[in-house]
C-alpha positions in Angstrom: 25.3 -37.9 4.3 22.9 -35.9 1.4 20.2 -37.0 0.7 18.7 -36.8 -3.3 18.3 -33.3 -4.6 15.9 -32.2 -7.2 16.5 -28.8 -9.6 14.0 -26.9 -9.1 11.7 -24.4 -10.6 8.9 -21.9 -10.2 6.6 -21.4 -13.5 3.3 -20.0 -15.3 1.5 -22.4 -16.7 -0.9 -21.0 -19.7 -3.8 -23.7 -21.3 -3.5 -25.3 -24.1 -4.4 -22.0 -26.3 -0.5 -21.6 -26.2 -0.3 -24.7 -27.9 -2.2 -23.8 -30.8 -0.1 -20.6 -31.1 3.1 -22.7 -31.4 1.9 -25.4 -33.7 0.3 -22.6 -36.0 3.9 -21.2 -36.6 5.6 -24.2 -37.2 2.8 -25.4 -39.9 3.1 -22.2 -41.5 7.1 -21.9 -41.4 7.4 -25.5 -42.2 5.5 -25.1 -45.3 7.1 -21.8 -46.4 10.8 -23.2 -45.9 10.7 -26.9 -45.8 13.0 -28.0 -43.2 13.4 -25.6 -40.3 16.3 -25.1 -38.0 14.5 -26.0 -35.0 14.5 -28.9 -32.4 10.9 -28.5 -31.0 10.2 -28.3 -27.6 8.3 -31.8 -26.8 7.6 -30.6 -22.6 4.3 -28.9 -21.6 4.9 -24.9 -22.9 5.7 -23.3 -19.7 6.4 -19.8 -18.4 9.3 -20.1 -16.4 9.7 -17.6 -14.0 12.5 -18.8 -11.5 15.0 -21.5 -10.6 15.3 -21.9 -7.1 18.4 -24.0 -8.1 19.8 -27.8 -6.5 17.6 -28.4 -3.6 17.8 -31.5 -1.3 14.8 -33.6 -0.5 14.7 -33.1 3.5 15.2 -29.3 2.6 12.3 -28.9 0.5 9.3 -29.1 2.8 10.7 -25.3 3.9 11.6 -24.4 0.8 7.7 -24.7 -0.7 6.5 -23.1 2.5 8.7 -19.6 2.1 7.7 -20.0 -1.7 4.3 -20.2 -1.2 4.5 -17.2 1.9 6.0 -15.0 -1.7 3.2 -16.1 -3.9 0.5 -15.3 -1.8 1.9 -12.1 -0.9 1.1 -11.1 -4.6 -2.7 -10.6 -5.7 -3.8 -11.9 -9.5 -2.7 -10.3 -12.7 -3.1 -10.2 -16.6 0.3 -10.1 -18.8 0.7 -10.6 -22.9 2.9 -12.9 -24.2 3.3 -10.2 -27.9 6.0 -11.8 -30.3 7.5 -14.5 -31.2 11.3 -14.1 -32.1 15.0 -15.7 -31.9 16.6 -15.2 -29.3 18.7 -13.8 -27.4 19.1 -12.2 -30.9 18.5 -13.2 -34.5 22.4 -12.8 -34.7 22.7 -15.0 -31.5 19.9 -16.9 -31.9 20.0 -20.4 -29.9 15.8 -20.3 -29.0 12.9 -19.7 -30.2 10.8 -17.8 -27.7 7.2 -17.1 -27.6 7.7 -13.7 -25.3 6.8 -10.4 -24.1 7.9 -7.2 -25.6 7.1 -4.9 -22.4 7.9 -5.2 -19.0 4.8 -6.2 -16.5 4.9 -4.6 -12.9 2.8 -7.2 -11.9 4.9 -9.9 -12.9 8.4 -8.1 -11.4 6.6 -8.4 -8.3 5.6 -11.8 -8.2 9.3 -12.6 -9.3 11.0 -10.4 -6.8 9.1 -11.7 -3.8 9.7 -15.5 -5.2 14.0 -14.1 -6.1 14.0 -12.7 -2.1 13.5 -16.5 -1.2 16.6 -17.4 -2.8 18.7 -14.6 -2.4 17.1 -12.1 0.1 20.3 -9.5 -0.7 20.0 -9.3 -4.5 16.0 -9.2 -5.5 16.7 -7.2 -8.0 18.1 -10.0 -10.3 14.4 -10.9 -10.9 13.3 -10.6 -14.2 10.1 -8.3 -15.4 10.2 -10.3 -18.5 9.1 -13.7 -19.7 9.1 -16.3 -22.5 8.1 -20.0 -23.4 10.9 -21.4 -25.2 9.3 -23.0 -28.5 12.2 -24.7 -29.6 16.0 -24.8 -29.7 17.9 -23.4 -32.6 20.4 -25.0 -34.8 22.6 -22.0 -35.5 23.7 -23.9 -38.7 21.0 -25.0 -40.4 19.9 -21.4 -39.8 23.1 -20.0 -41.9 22.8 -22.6 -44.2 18.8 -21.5 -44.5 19.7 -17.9 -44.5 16.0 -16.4 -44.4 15.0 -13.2 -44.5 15.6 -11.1 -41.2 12.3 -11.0 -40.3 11.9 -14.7 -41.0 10.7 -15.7 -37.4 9.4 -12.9 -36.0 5.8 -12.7 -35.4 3.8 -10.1 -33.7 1.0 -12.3 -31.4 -0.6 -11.1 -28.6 -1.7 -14.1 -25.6 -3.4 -12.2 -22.7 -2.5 -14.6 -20.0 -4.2 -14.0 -16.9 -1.9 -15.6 -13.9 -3.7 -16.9 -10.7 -1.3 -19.2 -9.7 2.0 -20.7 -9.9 3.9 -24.6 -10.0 6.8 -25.6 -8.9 8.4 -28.6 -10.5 11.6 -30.6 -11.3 12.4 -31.4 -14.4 13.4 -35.5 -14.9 14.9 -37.3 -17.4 13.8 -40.6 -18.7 15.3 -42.0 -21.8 15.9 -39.6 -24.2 13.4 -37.2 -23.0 12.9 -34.8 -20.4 9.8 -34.6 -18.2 8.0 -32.3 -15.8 7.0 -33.3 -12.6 4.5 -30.9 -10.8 5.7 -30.6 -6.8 3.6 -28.0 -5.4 0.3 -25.8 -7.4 0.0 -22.9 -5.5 -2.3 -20.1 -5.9 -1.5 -16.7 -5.9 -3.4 -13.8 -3.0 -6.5 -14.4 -5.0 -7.7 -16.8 -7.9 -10.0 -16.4 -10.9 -7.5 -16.4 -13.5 -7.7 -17.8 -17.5 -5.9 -17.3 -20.4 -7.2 -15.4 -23.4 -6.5 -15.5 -27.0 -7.1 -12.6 -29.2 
């Protein structure tokens, strides 16, 4: 018999400066446009970086060891969070994302040793980008909006200097959905903070 599994997931997490960023731009669009075609995002703003998919409780004690073997294979590193934007695409748009606009080596690395944990044949599926998803869009209320095509777009730059990872489940209770932190673990070295310019 199975025991319980847990979905789960390996992420960034940046301070609260990221939160300032976020409510900033809704403020500023709510008072420009009134009512705006988003569903906030009510969970702690997190970089996620990979899902390491359904795992079952008696399976996980090995599954945190190999991730943490990846993340300390990979020293400490700066990346910038630079725009935020619809995406995929304005024309596709179903998030908001607070997201880089250039690929980090650094982070590729990080992701492709934490992807080979997964799926040790296809690394290269790991992303070199990354996003915090502000808030779901309703596609709509956006048509029925119709703002300018550079409406939500908004050049930003959050220097976000990564030391460490989580890995968490996400749980829901109620109507809401909420993190639980399994495992905090550092990267090959750790003086990391987040710095907004």
């Amino acid at each position: 018999m199975s025991g319980r599994t847990k979905t789960v997931f390996v992420a960034i997490v940046p301070p609260p400066y990221v939160r300032r960023v976020i409510n900033a731009r809704r403020r500023e669009w709510t008072e420009r446009y009134g009512s705006l075609p988003f569903t906030w995002s009510q969970t702690e703003p997190l970089i996620t970086i990979a899902s390491l998919g359904h795992v079952e409780d008696v399976r996980l004690p090995s599954l945190l060891s190999q991730v943490k073997t990846a993340v300390q294979s990979c020293p400490s590193f700066d990346f910038a969070l630079e725009i935020i934007r619809l995406a995929p695409t304005p024309e596709t748009a179903k998030m908001l994302w607070l997201a880089t606009t250039t690929p980090s080596p650094e982070l590729a690395r990080l992701c492709t040793a934490i992807a080979r944990v997964q799926s040790p044949h296809h690394p290269e599926l790991a992303p070199q980008h990354a996003h915090i998803t502000m808030a779901r869009v309703d596609r709509a209320a956006l048509r029925r909006l119709n703002p300018p095509a550079d409406a939500f777009i908004y050049p930003t730059r959050v220097t976000v200097a990564v030391d460490s990872v989580i890995v968490y489940e996400t749980v829901r209770i109620g109507t809401t959905r909420e993190i639980v932190t399994l495992e905090h673990l550092p990267l090959s070295d750790s003086c990391g903070t987040l710095e907004l310019l």
